[in-house]
N, C-alpha and C positions, 0 to 999 in steps of 0.2 A: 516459447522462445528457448532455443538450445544457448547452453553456456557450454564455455569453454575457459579451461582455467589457464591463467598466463602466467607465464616466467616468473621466479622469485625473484629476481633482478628489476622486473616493472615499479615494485614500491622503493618509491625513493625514502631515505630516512629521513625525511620530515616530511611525506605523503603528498598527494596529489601536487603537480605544479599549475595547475589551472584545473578550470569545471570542467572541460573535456576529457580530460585526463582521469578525473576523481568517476565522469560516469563511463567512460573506458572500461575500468576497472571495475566500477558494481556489474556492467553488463556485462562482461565476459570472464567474471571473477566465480568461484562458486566456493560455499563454506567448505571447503576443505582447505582454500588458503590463508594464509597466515593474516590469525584474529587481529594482531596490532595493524596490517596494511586496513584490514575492514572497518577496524575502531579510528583509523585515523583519515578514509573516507567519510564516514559518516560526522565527524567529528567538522570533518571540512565543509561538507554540505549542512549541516545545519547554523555553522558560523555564515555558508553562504547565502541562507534564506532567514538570517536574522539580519541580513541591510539590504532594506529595501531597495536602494537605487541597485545594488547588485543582482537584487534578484529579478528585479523585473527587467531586467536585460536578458535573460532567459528565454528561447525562443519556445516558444510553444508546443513543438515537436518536440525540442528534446525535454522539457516539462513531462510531453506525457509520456514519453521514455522512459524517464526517470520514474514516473507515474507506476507505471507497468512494472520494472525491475525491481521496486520497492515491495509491491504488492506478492510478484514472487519469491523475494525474500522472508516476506511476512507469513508466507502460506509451504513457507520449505520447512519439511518433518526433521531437516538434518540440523537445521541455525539452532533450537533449543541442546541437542547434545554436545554443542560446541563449547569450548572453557569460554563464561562469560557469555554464553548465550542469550541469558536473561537481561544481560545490559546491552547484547546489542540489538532485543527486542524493543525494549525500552526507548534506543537512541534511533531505531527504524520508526517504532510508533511517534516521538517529537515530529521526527522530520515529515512523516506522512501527513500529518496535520499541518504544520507550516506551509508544506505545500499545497494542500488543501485548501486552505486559506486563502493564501497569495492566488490561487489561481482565481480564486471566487472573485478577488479584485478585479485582476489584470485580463484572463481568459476564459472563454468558453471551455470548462473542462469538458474533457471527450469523457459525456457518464454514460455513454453506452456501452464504449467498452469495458469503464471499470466495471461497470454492474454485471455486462455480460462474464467478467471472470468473476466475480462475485458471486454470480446464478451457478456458474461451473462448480467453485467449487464448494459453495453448498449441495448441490446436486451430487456432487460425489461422494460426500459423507456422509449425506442422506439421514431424515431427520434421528433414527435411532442410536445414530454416532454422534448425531450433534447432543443429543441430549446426555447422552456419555460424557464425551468431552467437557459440555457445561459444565457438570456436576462435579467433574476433574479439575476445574478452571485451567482449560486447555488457552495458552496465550496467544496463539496462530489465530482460533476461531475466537478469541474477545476482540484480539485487534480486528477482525472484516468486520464483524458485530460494531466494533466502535467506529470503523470507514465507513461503515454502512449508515448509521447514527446520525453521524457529522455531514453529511453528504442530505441525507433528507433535513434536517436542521436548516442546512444552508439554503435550500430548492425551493423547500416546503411539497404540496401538490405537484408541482411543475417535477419532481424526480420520475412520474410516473410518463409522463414526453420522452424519458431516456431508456424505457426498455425495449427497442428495437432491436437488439439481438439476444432478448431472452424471450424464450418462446411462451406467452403469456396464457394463450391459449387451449395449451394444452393440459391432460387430465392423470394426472391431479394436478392442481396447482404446484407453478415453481415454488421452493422454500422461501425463494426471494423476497417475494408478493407479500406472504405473512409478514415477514421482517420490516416492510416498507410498512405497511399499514401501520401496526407495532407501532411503530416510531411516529408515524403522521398524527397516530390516535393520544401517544405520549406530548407531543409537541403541539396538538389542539387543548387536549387538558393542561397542558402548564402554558397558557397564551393567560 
């Protein structure tokens, strides 16, 4: 998904004026703009999936939008060099979860896709960087590590019905695959 950054003019000084608005701006926002418009998005969306009657008014599509443009954020090499980048890790990781959550309520999350960007981009770092980065306590790769956690937590078994766009088949095995198990083998020992 390409972004494009918009006008400093778009943040208003007390930030988003509705939910349209606040995902406007993650989606076509990108960490090069101005950290208080982003701290005062996120700030907004997670007041907004802490009441429920609000948030389940959320339509599905744009849930998994928002879905998507989070998980991009999460996995962008530029948010950690940002002033305060660790808190807007932090305030991406709450909301990831709350959304997480709430959808498990309300909607069928689409976990094909997240997982198939999940597969991507472990796939791209390939295990010899992931084991770098662990050791580094890289924040990008804890947080999919923890979407990925919380995701089979919530499924159980049934996460392994959503890998129709990761290529499961093939050789060697996706990293993915290990990771799921991982977590299915943790969450059978702690039952």
């Amino acid at each position: 998904m390409e972004r494009h950054p918009l006008p400093q003019a778009y943040f208003g000084p007390v930030g988003p004026a509705d939910w349209n608005e606040a995902l406007d701006i993650i989606s076509h926002g990108s960490p090069e703009q101005d950290i208080n418009g982003v701290v005062e998005i996120l700030i907004f969306l997670v007041q907004t999936f802490q009441k429920n009657r609000i948030a389940y008014a959320v339509k599905e599509s744009t849930l998994d939008g928002l879905i998507t443009e989070l998980l991009l954020w999460l996995l962008d090499e530029r948010v950690p060099r940002m002033d305060d980048g660790s808190q807007i890790f932090r305030a991406l990781n709450v909301l990831m979860l709350k959304i997480l959550v709430l959808q498990n309520t309300i909607y069928d999350v689409h976990l094909d896709r997240i997982l198939q960007n999940i597969h991507i981009y472990l796939q791209e770092l390939g295990m010899k960087e992931i084991r770098t980065r662990a050791g580094a306590n890289d924040k990008p790769l804890r947080m999919v590590k923890t979407v990925l956690h919380e995701l089979v937590k919530l499924c159980g078994t049934a996460i392994k019905g959503h890998l129709s766009a990761v290529p499961i088949d093939t050789q060697p095995k996706p990293i993915i695959l290990a990771y799921i198990d991982l977590n299915l083998h943790v969450l059978i020992a702690n039952s």
